[in-house]
C-alpha positions in Angstrom: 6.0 47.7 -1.4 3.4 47.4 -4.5 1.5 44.9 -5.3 4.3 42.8 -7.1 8.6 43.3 -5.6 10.7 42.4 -8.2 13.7 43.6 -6.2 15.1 40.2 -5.7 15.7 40.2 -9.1 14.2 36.5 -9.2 10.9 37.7 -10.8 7.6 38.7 -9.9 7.0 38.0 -6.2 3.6 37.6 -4.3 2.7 39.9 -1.8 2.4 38.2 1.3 -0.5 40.2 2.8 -3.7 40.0 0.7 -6.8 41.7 1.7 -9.8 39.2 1.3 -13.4 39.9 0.9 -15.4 36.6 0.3 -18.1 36.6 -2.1 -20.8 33.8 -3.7 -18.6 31.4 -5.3 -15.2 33.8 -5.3 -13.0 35.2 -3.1 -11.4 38.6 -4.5 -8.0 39.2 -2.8 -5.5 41.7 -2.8 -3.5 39.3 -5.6 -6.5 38.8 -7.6 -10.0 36.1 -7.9 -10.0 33.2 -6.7 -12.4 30.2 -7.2 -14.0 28.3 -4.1 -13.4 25.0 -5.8 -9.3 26.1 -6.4 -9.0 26.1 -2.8 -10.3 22.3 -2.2 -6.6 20.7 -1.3 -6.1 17.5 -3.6 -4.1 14.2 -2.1 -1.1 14.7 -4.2 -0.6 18.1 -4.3 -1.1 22.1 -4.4 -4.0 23.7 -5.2 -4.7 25.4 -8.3 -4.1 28.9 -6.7 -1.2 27.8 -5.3 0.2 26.2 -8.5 -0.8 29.6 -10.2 1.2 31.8 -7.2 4.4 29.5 -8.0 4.6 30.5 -11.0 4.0 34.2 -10.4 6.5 33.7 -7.9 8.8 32.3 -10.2 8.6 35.1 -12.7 7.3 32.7 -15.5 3.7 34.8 -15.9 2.6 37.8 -14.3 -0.7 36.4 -14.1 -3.7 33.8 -15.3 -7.0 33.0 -15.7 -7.9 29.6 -14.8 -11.1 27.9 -15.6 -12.2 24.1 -14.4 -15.9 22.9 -15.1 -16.9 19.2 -14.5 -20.4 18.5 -16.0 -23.3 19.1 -13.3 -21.2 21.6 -11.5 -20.9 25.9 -11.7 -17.5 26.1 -13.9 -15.1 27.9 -11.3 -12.7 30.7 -12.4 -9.3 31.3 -10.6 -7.6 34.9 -11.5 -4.4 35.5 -9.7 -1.6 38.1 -10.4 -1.2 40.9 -13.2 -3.2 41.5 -16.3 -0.8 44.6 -17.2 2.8 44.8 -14.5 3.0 48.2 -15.3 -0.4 49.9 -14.2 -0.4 46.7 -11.4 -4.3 46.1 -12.6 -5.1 42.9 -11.2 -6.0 39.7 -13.6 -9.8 39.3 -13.2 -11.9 36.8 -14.4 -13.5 38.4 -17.5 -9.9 39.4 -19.2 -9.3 39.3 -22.6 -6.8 37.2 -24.4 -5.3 36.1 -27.8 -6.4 32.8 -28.0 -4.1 32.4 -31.3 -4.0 28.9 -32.4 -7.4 27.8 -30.2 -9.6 29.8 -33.1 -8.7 26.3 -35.3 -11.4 24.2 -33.4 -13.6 27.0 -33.7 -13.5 27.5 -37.6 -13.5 23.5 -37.9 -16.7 24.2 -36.3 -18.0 26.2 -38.5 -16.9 23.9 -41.6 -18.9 21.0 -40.2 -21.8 23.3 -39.9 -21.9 23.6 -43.4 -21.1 19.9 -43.8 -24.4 19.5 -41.6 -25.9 21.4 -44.7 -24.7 19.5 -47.6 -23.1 22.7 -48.8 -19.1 20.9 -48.3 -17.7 17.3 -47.8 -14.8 17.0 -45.9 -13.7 14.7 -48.9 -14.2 17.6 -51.6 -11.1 17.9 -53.5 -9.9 21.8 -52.3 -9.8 22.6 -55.9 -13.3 22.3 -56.3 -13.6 25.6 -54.1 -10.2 27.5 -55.1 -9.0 26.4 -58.3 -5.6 27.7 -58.1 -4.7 24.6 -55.8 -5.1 22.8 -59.3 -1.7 23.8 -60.1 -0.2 23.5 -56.9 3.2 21.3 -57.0 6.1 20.0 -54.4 9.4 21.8 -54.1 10.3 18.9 -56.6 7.9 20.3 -59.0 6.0 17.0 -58.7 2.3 18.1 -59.2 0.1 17.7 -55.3 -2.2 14.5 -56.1 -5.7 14.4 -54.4 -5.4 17.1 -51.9 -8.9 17.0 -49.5 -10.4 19.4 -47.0 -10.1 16.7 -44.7 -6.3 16.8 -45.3 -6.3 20.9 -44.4 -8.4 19.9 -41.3 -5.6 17.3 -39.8 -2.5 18.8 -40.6 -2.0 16.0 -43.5 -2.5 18.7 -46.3 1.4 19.3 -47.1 0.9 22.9 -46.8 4.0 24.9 -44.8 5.2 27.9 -43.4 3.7 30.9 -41.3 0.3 31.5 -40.5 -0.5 34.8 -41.3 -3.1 36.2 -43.4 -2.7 38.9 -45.9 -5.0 41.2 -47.6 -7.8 38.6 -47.7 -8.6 35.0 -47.4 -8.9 34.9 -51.1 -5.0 36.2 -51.4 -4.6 34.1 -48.7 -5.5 31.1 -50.0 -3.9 31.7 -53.3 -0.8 32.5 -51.8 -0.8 29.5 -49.8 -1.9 27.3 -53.1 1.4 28.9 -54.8 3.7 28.0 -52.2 6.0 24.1 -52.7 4.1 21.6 -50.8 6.3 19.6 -48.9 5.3 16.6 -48.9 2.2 14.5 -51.1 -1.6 14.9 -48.9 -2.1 12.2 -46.0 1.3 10.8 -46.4 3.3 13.2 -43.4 1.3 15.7 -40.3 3.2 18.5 -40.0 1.3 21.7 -38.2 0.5 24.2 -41.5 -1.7 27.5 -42.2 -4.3 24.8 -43.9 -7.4 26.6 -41.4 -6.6 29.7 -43.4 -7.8 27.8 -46.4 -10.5 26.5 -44.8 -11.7 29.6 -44.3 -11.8 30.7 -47.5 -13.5 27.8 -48.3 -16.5 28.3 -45.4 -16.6 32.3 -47.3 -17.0 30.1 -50.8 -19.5 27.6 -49.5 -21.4 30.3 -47.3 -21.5 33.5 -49.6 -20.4 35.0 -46.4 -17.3 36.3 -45.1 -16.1 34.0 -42.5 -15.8 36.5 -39.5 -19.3 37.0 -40.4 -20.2 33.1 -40.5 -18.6 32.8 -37.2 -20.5 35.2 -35.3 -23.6 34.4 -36.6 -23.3 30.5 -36.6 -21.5 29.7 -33.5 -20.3 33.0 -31.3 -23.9 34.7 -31.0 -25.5 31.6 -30.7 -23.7 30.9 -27.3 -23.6 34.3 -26.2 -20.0 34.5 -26.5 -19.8 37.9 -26.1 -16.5 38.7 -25.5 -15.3 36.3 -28.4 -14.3 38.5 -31.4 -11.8 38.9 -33.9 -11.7 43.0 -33.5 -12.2 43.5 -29.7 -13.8 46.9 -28.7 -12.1 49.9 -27.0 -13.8 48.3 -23.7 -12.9 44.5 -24.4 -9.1 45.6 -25.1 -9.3 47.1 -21.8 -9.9 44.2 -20.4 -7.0 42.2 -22.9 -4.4 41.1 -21.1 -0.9 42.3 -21.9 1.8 39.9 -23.5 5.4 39.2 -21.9 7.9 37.5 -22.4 11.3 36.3 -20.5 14.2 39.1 -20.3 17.7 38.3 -21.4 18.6 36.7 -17.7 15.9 34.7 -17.6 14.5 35.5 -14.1 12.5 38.4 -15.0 9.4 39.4 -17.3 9.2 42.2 -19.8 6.6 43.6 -22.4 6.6 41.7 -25.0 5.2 42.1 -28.7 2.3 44.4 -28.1 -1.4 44.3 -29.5 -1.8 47.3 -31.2 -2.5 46.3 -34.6 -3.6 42.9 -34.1 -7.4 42.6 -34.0 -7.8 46.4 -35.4 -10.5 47.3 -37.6 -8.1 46.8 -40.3 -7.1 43.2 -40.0 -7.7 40.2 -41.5 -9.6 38.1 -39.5 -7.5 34.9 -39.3 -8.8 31.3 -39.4 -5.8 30.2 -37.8 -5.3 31.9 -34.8 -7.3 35.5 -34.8 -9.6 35.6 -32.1 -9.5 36.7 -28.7 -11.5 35.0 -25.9 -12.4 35.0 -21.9 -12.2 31.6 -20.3 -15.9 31.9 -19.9 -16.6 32.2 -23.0 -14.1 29.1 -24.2 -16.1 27.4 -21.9 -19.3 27.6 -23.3 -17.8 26.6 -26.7 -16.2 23.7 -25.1 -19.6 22.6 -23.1 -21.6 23.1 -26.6 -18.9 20.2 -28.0 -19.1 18.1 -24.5 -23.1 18.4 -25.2 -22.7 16.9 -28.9 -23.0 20.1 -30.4 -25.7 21.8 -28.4 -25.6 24.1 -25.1 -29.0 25.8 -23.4 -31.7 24.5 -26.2 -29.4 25.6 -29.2 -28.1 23.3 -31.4 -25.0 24.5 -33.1 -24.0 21.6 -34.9 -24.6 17.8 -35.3 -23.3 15.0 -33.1 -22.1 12.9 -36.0 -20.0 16.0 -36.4 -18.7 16.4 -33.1 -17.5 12.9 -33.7 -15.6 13.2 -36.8 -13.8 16.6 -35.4 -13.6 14.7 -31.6 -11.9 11.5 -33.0 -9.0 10.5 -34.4 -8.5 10.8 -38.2 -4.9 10.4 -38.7 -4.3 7.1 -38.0 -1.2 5.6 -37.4 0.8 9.3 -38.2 3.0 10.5 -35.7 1.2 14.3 -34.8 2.6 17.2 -32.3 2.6 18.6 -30.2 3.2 16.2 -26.8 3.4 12.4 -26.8 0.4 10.3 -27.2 -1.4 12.4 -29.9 -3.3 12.2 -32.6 -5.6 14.9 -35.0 -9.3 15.1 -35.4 -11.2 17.8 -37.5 -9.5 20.8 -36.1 -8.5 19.2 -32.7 -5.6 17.5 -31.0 -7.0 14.1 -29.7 -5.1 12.4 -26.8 -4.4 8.8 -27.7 -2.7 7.9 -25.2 -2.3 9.7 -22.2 0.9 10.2 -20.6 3.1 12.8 -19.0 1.5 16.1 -19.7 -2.3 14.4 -20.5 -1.2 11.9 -18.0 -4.3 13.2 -15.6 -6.7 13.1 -18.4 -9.0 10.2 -20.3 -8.1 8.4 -23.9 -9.8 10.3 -26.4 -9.6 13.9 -24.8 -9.6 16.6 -27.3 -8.5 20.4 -27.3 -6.3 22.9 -28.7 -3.3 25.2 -27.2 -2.3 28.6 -28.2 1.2 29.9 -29.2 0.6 33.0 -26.4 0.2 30.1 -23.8 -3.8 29.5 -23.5 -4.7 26.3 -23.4 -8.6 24.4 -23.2 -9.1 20.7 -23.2 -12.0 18.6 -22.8 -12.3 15.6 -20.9 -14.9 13.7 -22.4 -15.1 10.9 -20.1 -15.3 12.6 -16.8 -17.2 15.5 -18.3 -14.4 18.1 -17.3 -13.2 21.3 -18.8 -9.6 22.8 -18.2 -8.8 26.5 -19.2 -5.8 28.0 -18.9 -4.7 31.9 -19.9 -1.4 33.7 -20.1 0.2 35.5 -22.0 3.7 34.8 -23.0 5.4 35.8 -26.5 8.0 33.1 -25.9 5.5 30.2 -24.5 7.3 27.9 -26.9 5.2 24.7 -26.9 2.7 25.6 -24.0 1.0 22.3 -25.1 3.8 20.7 -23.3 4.3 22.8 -20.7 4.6 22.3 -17.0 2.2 25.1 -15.8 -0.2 22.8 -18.0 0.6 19.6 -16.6 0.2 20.9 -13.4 -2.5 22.9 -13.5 -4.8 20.1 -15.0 -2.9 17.9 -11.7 -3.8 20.0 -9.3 -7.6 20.7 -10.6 -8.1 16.9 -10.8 -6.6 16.5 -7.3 -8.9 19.4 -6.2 -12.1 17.6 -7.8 -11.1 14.2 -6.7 -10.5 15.0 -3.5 -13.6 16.7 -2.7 
């Protein structure tokens, strides 16, 4: 038997005997990495490897990348599983993966750096940057009154449909400023392309192009180094594969694939673009935990960090889980309850449609990572393997 038996036909299964070689801070096992700290058994329930192995078990990911850091502490990474079923190469802690709808904080970011600058306000009328959004109308053919880059930065905007980019951000943008509005800015949230304007409007405000902006401004400033929206022959390597459920629903199968996406050729995306490791996520989100600076550097401003950090919709009703509310480019947690039960009012992050997930605690100064890769995650923000794995990683700290 391999690595993984699917011969029960109830999905990917564990193999029972692991090989395991213990290293500073690690273990590496037959099944994959696993973090010292993952291992620490909470009151209420499993650990976070065991949490992880379920799910392998179950057949609802082949594998994961885990990452929990709680301020004062070494982060610790758990990998367990597959990165790719087929060539039955073992997830590791520096994989790749499309981080889709997580780039959002990121390019947020790099709008309030500018705002730092005096360059943009987030309560410049969009038009003032791209003019054809001085025409832009409802489906009623009502003209769009007063639309802000605030309003693209919480959802509010009244932008819809798919988040894709086309031959620029400049089409992009155009295209998106042609399209009906549905619905007057501030007045509704409903989850829109509007961080593919904003990243026109960074390229305006800058005189750069916004892949450019973001590498220089915020990725190579934190030595994120795997971070990128084209990854390298050697990073996609590394970039785990994507799967998604098979017709019966107790097995895994390829799902859409990555060629194309992230190739020289595309357009990097505002939106969702980039891929990322869980390391590197982390040192973004310990750069926002820190008020905007990590190791010395100072990315951006506190009083920035607090606009995107807290919440700016007010009484709106936001996705994607009970409890929420929007920053600047981040889901704020309100209220906490099922899903965010286990974590503080006020914590902020951002999932991705692939099923990554990174949310910041900042009360207890904790950071939770999560990484698969599932074409059919649905709404990972609400899903189980998130509830449970930010459960069991509290248990695992709190029980300590």
């Amino acid at each position: 038997m391999g690595p993984w038996d699917t011969s029960s036909g109830g999905g990917l299964l564990v193999k029972s005997r692991c090989a395991r070689f213990v290293l500073v801070g690690a273990a590496l096992t037959g099944c994959g990495w696993l973090g010292v700290a993952a291992e620490a058994k909470g009151p209420d329930g499993p650990t976070v490897s065991q949490l992880l192995a379920k799910y392998i078990a179950l057949g609802e990911i082949p594998g994961a990348v885990v990452l929990v850091h709680e301020s004062g502490q070494p982060p610790v990474t758990t990998a367990l599983g597959l990165s790719d079923v087929a060539t039955a190469k073992l997830a590791a802690p520096d994989d790749l993966f499309g981080i889709m709808s997580m780039t959002k904080p990121i390019t947020a970011t790099a709008l309030m750096i500018l705002v730092d600058e005096g360059k943009v306000s987030v309560d410049d009328p969009v038009e003032k940057y791209i003019s054809a959004f001085k025409d832009a109308k409802l489906a009623s053919g009502e003209p769009v009154r007063d639309l802000k880059i605030r309003h693209l930065l919480t959802h509010t905007s009244g932008l819809t449909g798919k988040q894709e980019c086309i031959e620029s951000l400049a089409g992009t943008a155009n295209l998106l400023a042609a399209r009906p509005f549905g619905f007057q800015p501030g007045t509704k949230w409903e989850y829109s392309p509007a961080m593919n304007v904003v990243g026109r409007i960074i390229e305006i405000a800058s005189g750069m192009p916004y892949e450019q902006f973001v590498r220089e401004r915020i990725l190579v400033p934190l030595a994120m180094n795997d971070t990128t929206f084209h990854p390298s022959d050697a990073q996609r390597a590394r970039t785990a594969s994507i799967y998604k459920k098979s017709e019966n629903g107790k097995t895994l199968e390829p799902g859409e694939r990555w060629a194309g996406l992230g190739g020289p050729e595309a357009v990097p995306n505002p939106s969702g673009g980039l891929f990322s490791t869980a390391a590197d996520m982390d040192r973004f989100y310990s750069m926002i935990l820190g008020g905007g600076e990590l190791d010395g550097v100072r990315i951006v401003s506190a009083d920035a960090v607090e606009q995107m950090t807290t919440v700016q919709t007010g009484d709106l009703t936001t996705g994607f889980t009970p409890g929420n509310a929007w920053g600047l480019g981040w889901c704020i947690v309100r209220a906490p309850r099922e899903v965010t039960g286990m974590l503080s009012p006020g914590s902020f992050g951002h999932g991705g449609a692939y099923g990554t997930e990174g949310w910041v605690d900042p009360v207890k100064k904790r950071i939770f990572v999560l990484m698969y890769q599932r074409s059919d995650a649905g709404n990972s923000d609400g899903a189980d393997i998130r509830k449970e794995f930010q459960q069991a990683a509290v248990d695992g700290l709190e029980g300590r």
